[in-house]
N, CA, C and O atoms as a GROMACS GRO file, in nm:
protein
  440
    1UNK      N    1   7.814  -3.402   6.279
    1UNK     CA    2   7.681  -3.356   6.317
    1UNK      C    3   7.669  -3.207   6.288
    1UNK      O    4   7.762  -3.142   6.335
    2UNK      N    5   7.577  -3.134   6.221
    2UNK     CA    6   7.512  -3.014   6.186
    2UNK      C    7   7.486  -2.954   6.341
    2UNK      O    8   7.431  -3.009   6.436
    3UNK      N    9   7.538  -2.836   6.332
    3UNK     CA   10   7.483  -2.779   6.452
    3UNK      C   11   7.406  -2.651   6.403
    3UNK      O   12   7.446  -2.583   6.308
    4UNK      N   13   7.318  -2.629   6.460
    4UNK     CA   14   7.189  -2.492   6.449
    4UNK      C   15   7.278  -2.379   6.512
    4UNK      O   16   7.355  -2.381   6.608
    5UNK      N   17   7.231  -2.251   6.400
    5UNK     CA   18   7.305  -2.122   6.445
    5UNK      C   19   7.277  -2.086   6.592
    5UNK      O   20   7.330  -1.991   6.649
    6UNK      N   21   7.189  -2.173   6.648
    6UNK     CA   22   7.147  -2.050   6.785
    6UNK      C   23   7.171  -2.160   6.865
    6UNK      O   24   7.122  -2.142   6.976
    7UNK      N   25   7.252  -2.312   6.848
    7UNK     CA   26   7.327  -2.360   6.959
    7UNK      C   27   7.468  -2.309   6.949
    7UNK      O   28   7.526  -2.340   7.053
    8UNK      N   29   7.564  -2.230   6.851
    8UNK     CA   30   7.626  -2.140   6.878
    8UNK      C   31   7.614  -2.083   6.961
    8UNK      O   32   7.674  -2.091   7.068
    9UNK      N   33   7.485  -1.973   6.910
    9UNK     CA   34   7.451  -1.821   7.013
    9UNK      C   35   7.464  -1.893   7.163
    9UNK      O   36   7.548  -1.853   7.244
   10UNK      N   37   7.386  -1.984   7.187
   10UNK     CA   38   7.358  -2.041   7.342
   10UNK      C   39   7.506  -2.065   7.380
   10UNK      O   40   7.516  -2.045   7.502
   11UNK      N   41   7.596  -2.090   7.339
   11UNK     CA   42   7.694  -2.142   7.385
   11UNK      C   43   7.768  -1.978   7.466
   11UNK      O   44   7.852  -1.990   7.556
   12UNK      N   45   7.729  -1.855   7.425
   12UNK     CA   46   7.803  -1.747   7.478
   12UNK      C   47   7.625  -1.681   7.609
   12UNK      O   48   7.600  -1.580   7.675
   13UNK      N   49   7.558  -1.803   7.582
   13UNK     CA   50   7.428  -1.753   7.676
   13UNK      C   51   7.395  -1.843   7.793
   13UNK      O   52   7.285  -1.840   7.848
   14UNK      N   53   7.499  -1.928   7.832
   14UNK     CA   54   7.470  -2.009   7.949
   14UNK      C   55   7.410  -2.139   7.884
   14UNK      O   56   7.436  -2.237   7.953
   15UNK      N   57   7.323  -2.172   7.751
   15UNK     CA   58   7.292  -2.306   7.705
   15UNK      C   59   7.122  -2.262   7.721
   15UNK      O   60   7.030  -2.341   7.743
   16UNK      N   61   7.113  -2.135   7.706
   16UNK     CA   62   6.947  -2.026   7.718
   16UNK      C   63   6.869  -2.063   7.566
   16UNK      O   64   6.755  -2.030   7.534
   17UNK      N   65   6.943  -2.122   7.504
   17UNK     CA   66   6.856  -2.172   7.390
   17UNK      C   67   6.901  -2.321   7.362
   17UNK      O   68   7.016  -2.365   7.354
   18UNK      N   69   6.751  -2.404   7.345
   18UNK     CA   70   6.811  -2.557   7.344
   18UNK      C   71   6.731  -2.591   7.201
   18UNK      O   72   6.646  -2.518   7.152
   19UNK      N   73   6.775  -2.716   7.147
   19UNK     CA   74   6.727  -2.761   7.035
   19UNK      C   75   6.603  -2.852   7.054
   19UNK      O   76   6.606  -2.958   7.118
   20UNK      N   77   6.536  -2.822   7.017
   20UNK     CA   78   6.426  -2.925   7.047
   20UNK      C   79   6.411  -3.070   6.953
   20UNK      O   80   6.474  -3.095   6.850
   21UNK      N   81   6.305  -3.160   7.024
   21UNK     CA   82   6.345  -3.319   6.920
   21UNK      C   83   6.292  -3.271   6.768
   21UNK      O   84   6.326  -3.307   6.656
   22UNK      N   85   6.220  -3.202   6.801
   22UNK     CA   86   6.172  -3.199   6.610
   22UNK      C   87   6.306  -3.077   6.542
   22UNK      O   88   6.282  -3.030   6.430
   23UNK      N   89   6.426  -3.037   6.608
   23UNK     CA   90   6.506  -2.944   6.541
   23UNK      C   91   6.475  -2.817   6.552
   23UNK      O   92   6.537  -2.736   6.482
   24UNK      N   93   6.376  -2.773   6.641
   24UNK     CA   94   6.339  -2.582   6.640
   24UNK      C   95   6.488  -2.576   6.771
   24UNK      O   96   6.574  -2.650   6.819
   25UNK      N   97   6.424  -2.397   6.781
   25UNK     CA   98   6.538  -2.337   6.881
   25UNK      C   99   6.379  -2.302   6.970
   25UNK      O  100   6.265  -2.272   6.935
   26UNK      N  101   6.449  -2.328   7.102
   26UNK     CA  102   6.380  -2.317   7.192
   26UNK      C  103   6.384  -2.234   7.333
   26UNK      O  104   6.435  -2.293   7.428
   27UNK      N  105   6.334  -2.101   7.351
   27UNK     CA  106   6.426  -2.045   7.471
   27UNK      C  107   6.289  -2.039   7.610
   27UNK      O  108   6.186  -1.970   7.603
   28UNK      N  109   6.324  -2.118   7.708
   28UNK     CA  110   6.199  -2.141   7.808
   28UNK      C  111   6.037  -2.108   7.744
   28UNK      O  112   5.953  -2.026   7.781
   29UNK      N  113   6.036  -2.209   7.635
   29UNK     CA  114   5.842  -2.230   7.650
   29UNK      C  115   5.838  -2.176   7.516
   29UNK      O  116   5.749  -2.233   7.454
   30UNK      N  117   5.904  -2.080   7.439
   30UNK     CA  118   5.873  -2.017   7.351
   30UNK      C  119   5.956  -2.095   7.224
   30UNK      O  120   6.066  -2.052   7.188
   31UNK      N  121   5.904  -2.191   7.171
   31UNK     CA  122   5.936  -2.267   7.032
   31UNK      C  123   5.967  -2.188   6.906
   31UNK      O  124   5.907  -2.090   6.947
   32UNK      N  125   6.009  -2.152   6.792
   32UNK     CA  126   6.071  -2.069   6.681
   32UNK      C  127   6.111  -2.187   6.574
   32UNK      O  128   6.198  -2.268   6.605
   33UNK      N  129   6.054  -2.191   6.462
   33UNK     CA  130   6.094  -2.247   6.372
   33UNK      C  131   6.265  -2.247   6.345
   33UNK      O  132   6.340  -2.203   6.432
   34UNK      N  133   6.288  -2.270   6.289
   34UNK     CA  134   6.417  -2.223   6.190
   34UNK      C  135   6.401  -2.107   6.070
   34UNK      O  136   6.493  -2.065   6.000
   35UNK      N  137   6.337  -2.089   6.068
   35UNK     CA  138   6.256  -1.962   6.006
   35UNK      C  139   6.273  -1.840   6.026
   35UNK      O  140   6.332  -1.746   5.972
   36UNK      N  141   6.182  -1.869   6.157
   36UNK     CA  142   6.160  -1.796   6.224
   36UNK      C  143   6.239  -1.754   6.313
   36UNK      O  144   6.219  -1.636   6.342
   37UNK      N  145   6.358  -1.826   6.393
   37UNK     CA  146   6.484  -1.778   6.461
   37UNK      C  147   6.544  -1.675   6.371
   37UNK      O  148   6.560  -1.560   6.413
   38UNK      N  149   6.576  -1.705   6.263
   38UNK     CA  150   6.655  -1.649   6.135
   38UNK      C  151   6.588  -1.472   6.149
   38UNK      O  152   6.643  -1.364   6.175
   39UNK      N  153   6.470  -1.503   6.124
   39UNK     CA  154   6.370  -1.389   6.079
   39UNK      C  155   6.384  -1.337   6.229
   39UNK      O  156   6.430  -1.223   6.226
   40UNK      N  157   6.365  -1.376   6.345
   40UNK     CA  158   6.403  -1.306   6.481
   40UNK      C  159   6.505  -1.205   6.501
   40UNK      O  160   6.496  -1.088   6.537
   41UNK      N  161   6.619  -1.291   6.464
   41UNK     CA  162   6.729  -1.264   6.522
   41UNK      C  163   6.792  -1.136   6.389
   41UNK      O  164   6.897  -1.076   6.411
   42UNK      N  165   6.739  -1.119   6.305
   42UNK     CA  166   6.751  -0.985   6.217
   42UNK      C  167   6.728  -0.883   6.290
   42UNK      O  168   6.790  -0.778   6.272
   43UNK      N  169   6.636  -0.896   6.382
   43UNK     CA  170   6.633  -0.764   6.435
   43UNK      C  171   6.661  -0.730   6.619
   43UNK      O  172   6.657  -0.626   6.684
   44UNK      N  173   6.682  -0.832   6.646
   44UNK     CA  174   6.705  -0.894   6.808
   44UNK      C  175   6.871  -0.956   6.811
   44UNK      O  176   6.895  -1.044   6.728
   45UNK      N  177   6.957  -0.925   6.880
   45UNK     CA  178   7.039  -1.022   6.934
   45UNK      C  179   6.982  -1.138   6.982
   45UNK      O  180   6.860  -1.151   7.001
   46UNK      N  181   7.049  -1.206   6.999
   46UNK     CA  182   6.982  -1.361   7.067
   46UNK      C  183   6.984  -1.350   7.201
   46UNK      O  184   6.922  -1.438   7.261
   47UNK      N  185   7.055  -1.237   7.289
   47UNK     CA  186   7.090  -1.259   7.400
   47UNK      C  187   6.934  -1.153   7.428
   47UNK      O  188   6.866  -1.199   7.520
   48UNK      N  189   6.900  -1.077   7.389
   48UNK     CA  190   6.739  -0.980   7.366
   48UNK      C  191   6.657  -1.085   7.374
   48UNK      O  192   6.597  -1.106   7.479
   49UNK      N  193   6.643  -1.162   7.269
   49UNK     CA  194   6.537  -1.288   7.244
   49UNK      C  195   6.542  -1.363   7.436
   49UNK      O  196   6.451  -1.423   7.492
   50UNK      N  197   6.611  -1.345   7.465
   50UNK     CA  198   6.627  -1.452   7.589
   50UNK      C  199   6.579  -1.380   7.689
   50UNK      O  200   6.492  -1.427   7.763
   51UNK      N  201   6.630  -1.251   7.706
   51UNK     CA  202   6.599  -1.167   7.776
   51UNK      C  203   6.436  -1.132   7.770
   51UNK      O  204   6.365  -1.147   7.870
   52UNK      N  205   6.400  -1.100   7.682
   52UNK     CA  206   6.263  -1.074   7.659
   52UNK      C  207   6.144  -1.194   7.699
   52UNK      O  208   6.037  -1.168   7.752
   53UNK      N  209   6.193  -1.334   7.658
   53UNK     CA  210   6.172  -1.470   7.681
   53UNK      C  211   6.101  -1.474   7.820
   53UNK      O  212   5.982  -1.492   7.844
   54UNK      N  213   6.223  -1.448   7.919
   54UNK     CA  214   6.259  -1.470   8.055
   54UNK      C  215   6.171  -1.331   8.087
   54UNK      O  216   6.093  -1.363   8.177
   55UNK      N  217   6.158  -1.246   8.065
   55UNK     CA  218   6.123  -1.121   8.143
   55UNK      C  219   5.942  -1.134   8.128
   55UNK      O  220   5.868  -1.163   8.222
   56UNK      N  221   5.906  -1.112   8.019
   56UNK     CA  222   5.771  -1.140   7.985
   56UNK      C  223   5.688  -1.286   7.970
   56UNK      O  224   5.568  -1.313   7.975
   57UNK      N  225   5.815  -1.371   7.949
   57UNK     CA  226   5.714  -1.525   7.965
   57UNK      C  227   5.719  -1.511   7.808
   57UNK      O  228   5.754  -1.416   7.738
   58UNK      N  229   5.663  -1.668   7.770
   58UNK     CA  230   5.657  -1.700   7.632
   58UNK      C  231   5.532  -1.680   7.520
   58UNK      O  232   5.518  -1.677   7.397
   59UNK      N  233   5.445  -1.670   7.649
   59UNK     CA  234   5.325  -1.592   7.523
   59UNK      C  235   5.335  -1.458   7.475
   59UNK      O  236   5.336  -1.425   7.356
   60UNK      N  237   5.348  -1.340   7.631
   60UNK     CA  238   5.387  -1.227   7.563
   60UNK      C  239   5.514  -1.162   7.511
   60UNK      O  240   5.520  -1.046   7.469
   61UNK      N  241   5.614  -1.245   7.516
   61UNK     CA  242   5.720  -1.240   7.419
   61UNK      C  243   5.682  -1.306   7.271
   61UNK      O  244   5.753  -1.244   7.192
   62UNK      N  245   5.587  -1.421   7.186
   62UNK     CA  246   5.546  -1.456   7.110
   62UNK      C  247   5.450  -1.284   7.058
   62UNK      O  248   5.456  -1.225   6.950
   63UNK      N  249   5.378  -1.250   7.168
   63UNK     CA  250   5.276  -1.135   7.082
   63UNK      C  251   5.405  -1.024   7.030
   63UNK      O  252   5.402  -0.972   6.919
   64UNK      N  253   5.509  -1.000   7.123
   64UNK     CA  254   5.558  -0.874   7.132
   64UNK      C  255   5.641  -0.882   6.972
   64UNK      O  256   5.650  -0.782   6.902
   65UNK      N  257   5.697  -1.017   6.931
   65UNK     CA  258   5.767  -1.010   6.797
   65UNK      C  259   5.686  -1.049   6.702
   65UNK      O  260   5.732  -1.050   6.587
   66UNK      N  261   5.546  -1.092   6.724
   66UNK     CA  262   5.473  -1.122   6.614
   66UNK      C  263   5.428  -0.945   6.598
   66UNK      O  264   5.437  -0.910   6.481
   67UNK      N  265   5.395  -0.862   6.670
   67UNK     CA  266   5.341  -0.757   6.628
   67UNK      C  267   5.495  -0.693   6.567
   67UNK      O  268   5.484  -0.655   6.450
   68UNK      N  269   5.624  -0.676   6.620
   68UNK     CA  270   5.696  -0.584   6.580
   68UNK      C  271   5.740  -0.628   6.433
   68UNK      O  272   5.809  -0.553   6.364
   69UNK      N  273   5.683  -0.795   6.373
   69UNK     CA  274   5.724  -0.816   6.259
   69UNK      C  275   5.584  -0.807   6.165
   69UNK      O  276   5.607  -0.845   6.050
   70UNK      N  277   5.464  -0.771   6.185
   70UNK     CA  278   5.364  -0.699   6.119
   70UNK      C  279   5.380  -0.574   6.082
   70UNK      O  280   5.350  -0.540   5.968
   71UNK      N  281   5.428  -0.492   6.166
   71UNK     CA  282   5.469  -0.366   6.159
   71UNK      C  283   5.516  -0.340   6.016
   71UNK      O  284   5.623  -0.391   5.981
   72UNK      N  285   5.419  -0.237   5.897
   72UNK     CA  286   5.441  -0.225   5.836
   72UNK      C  287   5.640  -0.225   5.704
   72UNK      O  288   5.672  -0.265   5.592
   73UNK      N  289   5.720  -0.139   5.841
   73UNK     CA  290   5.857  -0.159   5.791
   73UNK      C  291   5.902  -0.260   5.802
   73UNK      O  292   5.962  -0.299   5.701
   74UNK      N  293   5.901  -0.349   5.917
   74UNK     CA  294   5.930  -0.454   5.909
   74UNK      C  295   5.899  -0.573   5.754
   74UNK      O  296   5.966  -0.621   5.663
   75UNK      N  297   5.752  -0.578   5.801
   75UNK     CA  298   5.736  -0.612   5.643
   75UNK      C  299   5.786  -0.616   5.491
   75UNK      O  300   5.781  -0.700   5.401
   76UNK      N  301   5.843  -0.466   5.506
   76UNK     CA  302   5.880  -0.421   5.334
   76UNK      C  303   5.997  -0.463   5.348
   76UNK      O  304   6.054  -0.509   5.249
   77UNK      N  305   6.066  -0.459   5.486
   77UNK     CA  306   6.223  -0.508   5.520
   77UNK      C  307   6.256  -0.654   5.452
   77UNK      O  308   6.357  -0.687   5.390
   78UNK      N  309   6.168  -0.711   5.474
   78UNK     CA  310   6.157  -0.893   5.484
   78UNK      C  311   6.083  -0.960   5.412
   78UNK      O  312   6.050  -1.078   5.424
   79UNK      N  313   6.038  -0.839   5.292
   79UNK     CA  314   5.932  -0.899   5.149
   79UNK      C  315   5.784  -0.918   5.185
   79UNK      O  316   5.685  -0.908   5.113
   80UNK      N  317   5.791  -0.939   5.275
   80UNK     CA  318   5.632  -0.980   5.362
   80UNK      C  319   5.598  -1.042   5.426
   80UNK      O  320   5.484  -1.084   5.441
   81UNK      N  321   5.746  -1.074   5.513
   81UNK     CA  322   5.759  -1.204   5.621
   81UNK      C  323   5.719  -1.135   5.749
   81UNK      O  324   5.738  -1.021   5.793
   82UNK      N  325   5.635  -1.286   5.811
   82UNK     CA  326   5.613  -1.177   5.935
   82UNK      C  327   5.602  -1.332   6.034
   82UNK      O  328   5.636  -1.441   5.988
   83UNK      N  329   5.561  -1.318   6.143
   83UNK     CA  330   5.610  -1.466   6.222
   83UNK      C  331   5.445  -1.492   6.310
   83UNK      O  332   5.391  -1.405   6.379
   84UNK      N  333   5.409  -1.582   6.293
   84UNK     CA  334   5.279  -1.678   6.337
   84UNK      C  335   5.236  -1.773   6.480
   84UNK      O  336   5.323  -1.854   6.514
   85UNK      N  337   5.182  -1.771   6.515
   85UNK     CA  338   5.196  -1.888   6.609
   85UNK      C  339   5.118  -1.993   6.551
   85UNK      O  340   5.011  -1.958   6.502
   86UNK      N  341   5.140  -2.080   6.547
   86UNK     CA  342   5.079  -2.261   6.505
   86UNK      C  343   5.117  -2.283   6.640
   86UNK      O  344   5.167  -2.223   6.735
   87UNK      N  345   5.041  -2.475   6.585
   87UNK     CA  346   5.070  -2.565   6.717
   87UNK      C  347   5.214  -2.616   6.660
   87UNK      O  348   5.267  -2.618   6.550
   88UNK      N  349   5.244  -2.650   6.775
   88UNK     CA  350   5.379  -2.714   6.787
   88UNK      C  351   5.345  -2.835   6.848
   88UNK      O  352   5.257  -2.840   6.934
   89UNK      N  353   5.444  -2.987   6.790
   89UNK     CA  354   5.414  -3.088   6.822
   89UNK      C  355   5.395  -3.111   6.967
   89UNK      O  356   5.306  -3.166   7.031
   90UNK      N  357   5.514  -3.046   7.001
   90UNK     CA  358   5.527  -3.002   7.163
   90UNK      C  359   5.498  -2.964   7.248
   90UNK      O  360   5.563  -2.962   7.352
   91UNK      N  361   5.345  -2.905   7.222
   91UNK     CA  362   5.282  -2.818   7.289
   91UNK      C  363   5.373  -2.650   7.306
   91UNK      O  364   5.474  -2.607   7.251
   92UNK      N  365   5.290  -2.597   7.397
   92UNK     CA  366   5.381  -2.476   7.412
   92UNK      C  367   5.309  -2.342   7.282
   92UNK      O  368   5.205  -2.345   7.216
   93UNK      N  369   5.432  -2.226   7.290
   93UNK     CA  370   5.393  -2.132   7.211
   93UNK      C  371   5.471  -2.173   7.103
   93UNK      O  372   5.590  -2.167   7.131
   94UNK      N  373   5.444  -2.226   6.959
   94UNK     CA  374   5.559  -2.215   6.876
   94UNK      C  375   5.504  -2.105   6.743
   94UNK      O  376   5.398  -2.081   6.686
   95UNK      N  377   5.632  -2.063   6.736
   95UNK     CA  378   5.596  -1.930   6.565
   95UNK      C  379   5.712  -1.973   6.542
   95UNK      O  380   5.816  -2.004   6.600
   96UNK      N  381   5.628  -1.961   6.361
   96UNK     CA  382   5.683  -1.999   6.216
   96UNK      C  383   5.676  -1.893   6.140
   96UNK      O  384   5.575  -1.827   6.161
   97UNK      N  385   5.723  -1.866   6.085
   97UNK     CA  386   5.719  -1.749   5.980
   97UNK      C  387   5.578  -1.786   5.878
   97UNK      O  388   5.511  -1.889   5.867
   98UNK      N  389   5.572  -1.661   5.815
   98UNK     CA  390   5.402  -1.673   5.754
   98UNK      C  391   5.393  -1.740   5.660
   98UNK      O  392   5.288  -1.792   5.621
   99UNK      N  393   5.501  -1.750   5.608
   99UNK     CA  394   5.508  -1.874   5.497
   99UNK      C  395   5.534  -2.013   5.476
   99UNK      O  396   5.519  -2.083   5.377
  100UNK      N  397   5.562  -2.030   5.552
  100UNK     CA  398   5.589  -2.183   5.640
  100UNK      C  399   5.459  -2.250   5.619
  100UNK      O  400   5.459  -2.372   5.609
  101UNK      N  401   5.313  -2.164   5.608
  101UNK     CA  402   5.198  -2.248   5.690
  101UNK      C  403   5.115  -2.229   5.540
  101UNK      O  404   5.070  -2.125   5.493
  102UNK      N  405   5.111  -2.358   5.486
  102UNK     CA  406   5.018  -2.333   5.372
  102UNK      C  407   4.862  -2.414   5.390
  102UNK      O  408   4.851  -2.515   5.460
  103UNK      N  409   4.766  -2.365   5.330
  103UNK     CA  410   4.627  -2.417   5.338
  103UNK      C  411   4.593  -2.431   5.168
  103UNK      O  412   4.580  -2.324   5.108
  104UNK      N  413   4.584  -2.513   5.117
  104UNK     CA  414   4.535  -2.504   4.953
  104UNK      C  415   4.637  -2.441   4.863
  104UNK      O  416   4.589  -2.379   4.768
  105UNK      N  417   4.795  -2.444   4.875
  105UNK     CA  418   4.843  -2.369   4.826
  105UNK      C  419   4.835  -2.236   4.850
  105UNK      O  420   4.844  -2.164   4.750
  106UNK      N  421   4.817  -2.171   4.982
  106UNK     CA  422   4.796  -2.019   5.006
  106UNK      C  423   4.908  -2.032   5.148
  106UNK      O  424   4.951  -2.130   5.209
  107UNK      N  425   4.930  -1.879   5.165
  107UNK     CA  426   4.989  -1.884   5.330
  107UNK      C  427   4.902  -1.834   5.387
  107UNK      O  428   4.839  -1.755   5.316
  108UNK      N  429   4.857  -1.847   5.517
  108UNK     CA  430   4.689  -1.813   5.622
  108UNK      C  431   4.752  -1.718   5.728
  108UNK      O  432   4.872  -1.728   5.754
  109UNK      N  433   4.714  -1.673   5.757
  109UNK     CA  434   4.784  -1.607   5.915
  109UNK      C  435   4.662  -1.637   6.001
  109UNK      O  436   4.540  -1.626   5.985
  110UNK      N  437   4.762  -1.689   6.119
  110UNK     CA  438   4.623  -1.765   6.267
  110UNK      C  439   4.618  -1.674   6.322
  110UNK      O  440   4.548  -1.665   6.422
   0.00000   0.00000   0.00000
């Protein structure tokens, strides 16, 4: 069985990140592609991501890394990746990276 980089990380975090049925990483409410964990955790420890999770709740932890990955440097850092919120099958907050989400062959930002 394949295991996801951030059921590693969870394993030194108490089990603070779980896999969800469709395969995202999931830390209380706040859904993350595989993408988008990747693209997270460049600039966050995972044990930050949890922390931040837990401290602010999952929406304004969703605004706080969607803005710090707009942020112009960020951007040039990461080609022009920056992280989204969509729906998730699951309900909840989930972000995907900006390219993940195509409309007509384009990427959209929601």
């Amino acid at each position: 069985m394949r295991h996801r980089i951030w059921e590693l990380h969870s394993l030194r975090l108490d089990g603070a990140i779980r896999t969800t049925a469709e395969g995202e990483a999931e830390i209380d409410g706040l859904v993350l592609s595989e993408k988008a964990y990747f693209l997270a955790v460049r600039d966050f420890r995972p044990a930050q991501l949890v922390a931040l999770v837990r401290s602010e709740g999952p929406f304004a932890a969703a605004e706080r890394l969607i803005a710090h990955f707009d942020a112009a440097e960020s951007r040039e850092l990461s080609a022009g990746r920056s992280l989204i919120v969509t729906r998730g099958p699951s309900g909840g907050i989930h972000l995907c990276r900006n390219d993940e989400v195509f409309v007509a062959g384009e990427s959209v930002r929601l």
